[in-house]
NUGU-238972 format. One record per residue: x, y, z of N, C-alpha, C, O in turn. Coordinates in steps of 0.02 Angstrom, whole numbers, always signed. Layout:
N
((X, Y, Z), (X, Y, Z), (X, Y, Z), (X, Y, Z))
...
//
This chain:
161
((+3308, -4600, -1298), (+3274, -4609, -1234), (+3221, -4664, -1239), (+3204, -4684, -1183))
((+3196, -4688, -1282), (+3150, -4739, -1299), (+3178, -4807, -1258), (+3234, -4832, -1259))
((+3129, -4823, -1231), (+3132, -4884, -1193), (+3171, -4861, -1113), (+3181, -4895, -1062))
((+3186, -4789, -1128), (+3203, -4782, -1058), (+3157, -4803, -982), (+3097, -4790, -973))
((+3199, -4837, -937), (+3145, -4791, -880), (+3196, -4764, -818), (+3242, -4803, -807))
((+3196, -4725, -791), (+3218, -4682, -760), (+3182, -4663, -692), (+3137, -4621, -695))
((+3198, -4689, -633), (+3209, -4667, -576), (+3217, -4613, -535), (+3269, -4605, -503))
((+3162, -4568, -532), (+3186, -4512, -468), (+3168, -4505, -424), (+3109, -4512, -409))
((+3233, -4482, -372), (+3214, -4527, -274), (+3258, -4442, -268), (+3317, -4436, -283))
((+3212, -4378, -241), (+3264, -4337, -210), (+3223, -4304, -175), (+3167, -4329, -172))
((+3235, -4240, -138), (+3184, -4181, -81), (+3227, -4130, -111), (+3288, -4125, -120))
((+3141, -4071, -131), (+3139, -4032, -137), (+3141, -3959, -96), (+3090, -3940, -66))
((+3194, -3923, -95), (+3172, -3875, -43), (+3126, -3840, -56), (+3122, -3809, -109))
((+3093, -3837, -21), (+3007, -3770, -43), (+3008, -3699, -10), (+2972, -3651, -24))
((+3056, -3702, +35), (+3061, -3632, +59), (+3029, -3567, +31), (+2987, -3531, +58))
((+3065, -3559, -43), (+3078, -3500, -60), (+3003, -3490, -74), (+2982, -3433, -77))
((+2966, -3539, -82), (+2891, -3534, -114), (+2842, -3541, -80), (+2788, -3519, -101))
((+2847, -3577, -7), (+2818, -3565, +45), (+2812, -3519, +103), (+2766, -3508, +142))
((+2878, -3494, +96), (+2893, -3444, +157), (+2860, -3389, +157), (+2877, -3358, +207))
((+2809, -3350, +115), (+2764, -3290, +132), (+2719, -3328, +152), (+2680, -3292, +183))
((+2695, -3397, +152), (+2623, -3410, +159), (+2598, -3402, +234), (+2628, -3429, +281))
((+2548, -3368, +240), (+2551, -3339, +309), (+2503, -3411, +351), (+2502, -3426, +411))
((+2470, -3441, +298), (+2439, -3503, +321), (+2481, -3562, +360), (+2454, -3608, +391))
((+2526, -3556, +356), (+2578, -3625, +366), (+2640, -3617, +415), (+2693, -3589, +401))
((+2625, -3646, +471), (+2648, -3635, +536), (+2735, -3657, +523), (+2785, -3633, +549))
((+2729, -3720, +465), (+2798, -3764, +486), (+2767, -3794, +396), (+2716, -3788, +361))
((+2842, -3831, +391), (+2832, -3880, +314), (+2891, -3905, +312), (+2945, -3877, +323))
((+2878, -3965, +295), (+2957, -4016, +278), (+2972, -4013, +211), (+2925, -3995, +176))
((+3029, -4027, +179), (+3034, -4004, +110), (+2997, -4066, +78), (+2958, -4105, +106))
((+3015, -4065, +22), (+2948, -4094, -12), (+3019, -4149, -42), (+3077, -4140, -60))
((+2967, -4212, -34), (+3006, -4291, -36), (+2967, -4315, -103), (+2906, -4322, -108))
((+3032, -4330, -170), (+3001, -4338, -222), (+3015, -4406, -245), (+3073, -4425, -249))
((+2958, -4448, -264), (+2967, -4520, -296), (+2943, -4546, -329), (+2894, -4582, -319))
((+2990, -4525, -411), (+2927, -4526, -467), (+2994, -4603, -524), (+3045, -4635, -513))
((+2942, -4593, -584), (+2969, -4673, -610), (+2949, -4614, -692), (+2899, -4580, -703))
((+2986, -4621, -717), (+2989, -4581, -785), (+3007, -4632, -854), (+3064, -4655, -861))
((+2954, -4645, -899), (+2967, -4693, -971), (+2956, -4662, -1023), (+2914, -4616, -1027))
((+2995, -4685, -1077), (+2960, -4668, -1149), (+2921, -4700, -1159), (+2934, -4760, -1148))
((+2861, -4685, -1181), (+2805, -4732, -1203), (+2764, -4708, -1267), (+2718, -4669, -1255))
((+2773, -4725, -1327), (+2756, -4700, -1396), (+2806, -4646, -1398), (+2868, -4649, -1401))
((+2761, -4590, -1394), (+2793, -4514, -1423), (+2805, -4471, -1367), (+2819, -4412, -1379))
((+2801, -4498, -1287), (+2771, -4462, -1241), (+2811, -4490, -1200), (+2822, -4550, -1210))
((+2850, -4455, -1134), (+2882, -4465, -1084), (+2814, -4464, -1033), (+2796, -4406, -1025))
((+2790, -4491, -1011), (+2766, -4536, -942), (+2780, -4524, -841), (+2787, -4568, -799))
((+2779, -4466, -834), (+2813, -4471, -761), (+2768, -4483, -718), (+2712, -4457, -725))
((+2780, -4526, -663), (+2696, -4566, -628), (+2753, -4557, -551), (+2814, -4560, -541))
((+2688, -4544, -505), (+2715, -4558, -445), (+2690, -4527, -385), (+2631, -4512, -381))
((+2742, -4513, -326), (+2721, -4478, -267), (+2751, -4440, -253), (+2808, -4448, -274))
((+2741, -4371, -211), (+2762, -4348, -165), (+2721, -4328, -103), (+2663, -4320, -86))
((+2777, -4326, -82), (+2764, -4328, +13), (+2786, -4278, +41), (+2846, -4276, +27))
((+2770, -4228, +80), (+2764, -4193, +130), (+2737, -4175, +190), (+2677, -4187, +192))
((+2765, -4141, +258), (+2716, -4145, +324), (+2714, -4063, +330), (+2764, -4029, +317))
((+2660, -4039, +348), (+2642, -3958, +352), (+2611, -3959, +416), (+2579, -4005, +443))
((+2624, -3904, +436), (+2571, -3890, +500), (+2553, -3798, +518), (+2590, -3750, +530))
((+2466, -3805, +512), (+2435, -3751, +491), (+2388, -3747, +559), (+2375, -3795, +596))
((+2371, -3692, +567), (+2324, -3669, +625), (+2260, -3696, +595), (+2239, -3680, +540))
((+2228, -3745, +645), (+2135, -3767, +637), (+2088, -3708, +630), (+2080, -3662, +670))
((+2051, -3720, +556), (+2021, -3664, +542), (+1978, -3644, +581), (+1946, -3593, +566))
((+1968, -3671, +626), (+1887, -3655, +691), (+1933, -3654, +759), (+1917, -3611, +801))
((+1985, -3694, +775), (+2013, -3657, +855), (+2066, -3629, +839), (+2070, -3578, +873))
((+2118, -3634, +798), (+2171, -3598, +793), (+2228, -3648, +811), (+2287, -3630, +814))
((+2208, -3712, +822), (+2284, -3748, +856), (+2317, -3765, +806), (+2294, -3773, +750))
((+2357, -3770, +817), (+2417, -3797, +762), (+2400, -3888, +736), (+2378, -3931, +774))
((+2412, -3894, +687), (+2368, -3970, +670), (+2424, -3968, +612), (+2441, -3921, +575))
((+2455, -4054, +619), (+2512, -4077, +582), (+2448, -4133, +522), (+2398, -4168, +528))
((+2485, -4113, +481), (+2463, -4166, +430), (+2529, -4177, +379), (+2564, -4136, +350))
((+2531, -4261, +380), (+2564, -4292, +317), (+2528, -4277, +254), (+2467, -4280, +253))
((+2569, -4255, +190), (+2517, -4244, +139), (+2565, -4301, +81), (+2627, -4304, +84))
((+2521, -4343, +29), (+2536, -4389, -3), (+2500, -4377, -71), (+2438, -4383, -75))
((+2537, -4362, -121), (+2519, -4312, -164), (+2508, -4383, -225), (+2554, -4422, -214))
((+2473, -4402, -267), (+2505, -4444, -328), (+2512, -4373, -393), (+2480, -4322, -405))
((+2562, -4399, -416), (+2605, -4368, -479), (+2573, -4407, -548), (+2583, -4467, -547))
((+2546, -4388, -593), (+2549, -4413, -665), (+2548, -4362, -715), (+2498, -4327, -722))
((+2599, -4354, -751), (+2607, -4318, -801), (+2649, -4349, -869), (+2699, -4384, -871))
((+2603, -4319, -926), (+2642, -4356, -1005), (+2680, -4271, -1018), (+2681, -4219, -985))
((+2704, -4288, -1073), (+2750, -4247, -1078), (+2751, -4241, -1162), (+2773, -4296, -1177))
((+2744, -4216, -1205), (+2764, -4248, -1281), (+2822, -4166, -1339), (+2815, -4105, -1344))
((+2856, -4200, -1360), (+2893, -4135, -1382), (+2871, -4107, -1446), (+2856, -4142, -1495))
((+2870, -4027, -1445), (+2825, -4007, -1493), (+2849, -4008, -1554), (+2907, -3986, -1556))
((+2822, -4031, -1619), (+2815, -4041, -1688), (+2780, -4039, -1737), (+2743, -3990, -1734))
((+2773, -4077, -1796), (+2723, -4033, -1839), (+2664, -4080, -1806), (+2609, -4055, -1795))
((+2676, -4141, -1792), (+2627, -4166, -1775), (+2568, -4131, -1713), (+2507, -4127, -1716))
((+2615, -4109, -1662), (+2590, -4090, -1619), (+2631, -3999, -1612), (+2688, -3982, -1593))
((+2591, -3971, -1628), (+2586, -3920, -1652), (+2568, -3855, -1590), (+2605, -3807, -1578))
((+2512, -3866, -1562), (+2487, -3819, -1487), (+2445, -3901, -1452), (+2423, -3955, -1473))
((+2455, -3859, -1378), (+2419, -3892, -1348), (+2344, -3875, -1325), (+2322, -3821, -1304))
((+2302, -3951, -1337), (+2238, -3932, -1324), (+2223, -3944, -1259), (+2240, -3998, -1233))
((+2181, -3884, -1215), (+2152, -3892, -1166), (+2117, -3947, -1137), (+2109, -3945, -1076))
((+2091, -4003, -1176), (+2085, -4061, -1145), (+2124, -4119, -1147), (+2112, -4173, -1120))
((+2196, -4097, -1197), (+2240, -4152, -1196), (+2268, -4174, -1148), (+2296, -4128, -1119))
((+2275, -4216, -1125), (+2322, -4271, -1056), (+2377, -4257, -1079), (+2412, -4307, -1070))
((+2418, -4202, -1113), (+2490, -4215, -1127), (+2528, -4129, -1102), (+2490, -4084, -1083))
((+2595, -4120, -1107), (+2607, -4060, -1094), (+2653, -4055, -1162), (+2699, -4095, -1171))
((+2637, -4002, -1209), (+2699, -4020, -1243), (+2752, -3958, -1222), (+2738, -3902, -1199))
((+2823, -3989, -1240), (+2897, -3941, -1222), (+2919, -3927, -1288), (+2899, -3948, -1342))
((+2966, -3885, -1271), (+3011, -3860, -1313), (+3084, -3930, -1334), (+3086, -3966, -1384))
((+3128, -3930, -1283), (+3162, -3949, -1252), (+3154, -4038, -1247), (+3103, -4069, -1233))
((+3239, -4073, -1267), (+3225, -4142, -1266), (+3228, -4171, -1188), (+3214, -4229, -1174))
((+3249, -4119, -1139), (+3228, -4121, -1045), (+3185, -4068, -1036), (+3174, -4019, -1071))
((+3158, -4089, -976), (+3101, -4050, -957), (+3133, -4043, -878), (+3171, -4087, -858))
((+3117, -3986, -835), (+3142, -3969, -774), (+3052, -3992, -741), (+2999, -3964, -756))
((+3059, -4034, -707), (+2977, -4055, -689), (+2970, -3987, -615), (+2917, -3975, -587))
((+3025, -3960, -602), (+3009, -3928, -550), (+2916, -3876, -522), (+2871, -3877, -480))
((+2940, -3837, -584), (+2867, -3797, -580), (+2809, -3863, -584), (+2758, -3851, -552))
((+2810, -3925, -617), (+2743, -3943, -610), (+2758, -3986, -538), (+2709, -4016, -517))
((+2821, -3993, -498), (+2791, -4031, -429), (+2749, -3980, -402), (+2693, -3988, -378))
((+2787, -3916, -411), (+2752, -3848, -356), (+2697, -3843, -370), (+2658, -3840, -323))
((+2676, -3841, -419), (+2604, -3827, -433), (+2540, -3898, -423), (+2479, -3892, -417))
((+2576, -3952, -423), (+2528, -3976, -373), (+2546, -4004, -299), (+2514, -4045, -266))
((+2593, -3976, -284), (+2611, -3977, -190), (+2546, -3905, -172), (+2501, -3905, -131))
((+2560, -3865, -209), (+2531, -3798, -189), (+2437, -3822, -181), (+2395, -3811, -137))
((+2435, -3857, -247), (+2366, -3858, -258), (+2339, -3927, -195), (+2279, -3930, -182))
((+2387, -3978, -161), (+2353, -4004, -125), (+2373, -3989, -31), (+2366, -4026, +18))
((+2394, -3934, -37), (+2372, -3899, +28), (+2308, -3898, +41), (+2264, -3884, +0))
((+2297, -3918, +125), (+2234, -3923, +139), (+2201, -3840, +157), (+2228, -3799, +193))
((+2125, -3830, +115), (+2103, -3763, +114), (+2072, -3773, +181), (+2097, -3727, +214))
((+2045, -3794, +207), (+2022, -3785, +281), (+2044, -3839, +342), (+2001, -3866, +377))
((+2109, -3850, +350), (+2137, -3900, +392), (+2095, -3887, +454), (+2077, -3835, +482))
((+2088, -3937, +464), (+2033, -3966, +556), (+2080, -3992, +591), (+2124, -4027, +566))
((+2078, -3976, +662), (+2102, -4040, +711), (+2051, -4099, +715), (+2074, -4155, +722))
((+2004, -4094, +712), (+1951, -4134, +735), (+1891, -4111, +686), (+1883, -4051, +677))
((+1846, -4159, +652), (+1816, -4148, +607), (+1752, -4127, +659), (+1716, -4087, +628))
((+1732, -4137, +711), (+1687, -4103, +760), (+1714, -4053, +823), (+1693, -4053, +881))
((+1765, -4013, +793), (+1782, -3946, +821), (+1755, -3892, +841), (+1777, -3845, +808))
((+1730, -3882, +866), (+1676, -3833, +886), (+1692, -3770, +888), (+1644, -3734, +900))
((+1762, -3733, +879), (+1805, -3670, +876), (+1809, -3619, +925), (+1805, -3637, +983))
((+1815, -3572, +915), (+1834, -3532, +965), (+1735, -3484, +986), (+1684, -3488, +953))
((+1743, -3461, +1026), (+1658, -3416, +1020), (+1682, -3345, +982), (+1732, -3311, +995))
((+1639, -3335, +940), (+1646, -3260, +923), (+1642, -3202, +945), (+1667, -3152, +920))
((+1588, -3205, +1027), (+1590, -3165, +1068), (+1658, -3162, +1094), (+1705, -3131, +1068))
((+1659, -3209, +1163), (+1714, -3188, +1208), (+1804, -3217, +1179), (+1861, -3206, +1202))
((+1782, -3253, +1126), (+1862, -3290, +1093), (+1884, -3354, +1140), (+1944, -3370, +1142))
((+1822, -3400, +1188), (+1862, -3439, +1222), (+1843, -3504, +1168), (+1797, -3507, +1127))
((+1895, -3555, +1186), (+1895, -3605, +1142), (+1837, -3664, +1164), (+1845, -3702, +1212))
((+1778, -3664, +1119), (+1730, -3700, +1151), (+1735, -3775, +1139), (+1680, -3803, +1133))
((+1783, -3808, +1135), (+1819, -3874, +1131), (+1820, -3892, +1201), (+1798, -3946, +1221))
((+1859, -3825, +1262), (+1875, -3847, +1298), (+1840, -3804, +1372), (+1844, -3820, +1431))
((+1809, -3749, +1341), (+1757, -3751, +1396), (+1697, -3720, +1353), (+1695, -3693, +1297))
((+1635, -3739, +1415), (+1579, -3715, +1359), (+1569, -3650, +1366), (+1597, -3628, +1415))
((+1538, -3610, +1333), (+1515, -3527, +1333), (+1454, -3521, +1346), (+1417, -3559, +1316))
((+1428, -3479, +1390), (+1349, -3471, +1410), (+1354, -3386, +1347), (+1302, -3355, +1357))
((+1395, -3350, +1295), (+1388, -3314, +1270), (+1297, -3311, +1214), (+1284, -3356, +1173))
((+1263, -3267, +1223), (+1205, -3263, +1160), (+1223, -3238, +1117), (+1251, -3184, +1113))
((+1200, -3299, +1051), (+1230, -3279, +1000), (+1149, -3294, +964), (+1132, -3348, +941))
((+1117, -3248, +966), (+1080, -3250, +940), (+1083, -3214, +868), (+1110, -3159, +859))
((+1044, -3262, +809), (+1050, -3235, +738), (+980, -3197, +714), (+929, -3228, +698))
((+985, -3148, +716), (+948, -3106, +671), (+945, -3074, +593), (+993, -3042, +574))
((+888, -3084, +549), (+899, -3084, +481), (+892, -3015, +479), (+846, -2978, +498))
((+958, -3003, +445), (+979, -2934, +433), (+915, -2877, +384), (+907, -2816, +384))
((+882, -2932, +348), (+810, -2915, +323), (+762, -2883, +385), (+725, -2835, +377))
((+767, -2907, +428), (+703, -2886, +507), (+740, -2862, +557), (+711, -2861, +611))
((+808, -2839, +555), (+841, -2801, +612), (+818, -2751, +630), (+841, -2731, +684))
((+764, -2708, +596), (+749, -2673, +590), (+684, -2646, +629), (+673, -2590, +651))
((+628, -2730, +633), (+582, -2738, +682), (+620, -2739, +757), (+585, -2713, +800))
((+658, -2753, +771), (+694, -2776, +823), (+681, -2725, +901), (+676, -2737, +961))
((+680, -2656, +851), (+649, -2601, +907), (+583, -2586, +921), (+566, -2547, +965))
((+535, -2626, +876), (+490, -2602, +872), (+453, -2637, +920), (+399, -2608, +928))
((+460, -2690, +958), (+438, -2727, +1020), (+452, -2705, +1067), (+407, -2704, +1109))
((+519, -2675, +1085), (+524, -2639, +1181), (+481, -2598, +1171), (+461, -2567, +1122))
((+465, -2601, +1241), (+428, -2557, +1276), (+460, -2506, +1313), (+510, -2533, +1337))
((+457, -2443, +1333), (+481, -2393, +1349), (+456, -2367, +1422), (+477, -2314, +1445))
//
């Protein structure tokens, strides 16, 4: 394999690994385009993937599409006396095996760059907590006044009777 380089252009179905996620309205399978070399002792896989998801806005609830554009870099090195265990700060993964199935590591960073609080609008104003109307699109005269759960306690001690 030395001096290889190697080309991979394919889509991944994600179904089986996405489909409980209760976060994720919709998802396109996952579009993979990576460039794989021997380089020293170490296979090299560099690249992208691409996917489009669409998740409810964490403050109104609308459905909000995002393209996601992932970069890929992973070494790879096969285990020997030289390389023996892998260390927690090494840049390398070592295998068993003279192929490696890269599958589990696309998933695990498709998974990891899902967005944790997708926005429609980075000044979304969300739904009211009182009445649930969406204050994007009309305003709420609701009081939401905050009281420190420390002095809730004074709170009676002002009416008058």
């Amino acid at each position: 394999m030395k001096g290889n380089t190697q080309h991979i252009s394919e889509q991944l179905d994600v179904t089986d690994v996405l489909k409980e996620r209760g976060d994720l309205l919709g998802f396109s399978p996952l579009n993979v385009q990576l460039t794989a070399r021997y380089i020293a002792d170490a296979a090299q896989v560099d690249g992208e993937l691409e996917m489009d998801v669409e998740m409810p806005c964490s403050r109104c609830l609308k459905p909000v599409h995002e393209h996601l554009t992932i970069p890929f870099h992973e070494a790879f090195v096969k285990k020997d006396a030289e390389h023996k265990e892998e260390d927690e700060d090494s840049d390398f993964i070592l295998v068993e095996e003279d192929k490696v199935d890269l599958t589990e590591y696309l998933i695990q960073d498709m998974l990891l760059s899902l967005p944790f609080v997708p926005l429609c609008d980075e000044d979304c104003k969300g739904l009211c907590p009182v009445c649930g109307v969406d204050r994007n699109e009309t305003p709420c005269e609701c009081r939401q006044e905050k009281i420190d759960p420390r002095l809730a306690g004074l709170a009676d001690f002002f009416k008058q009777e």
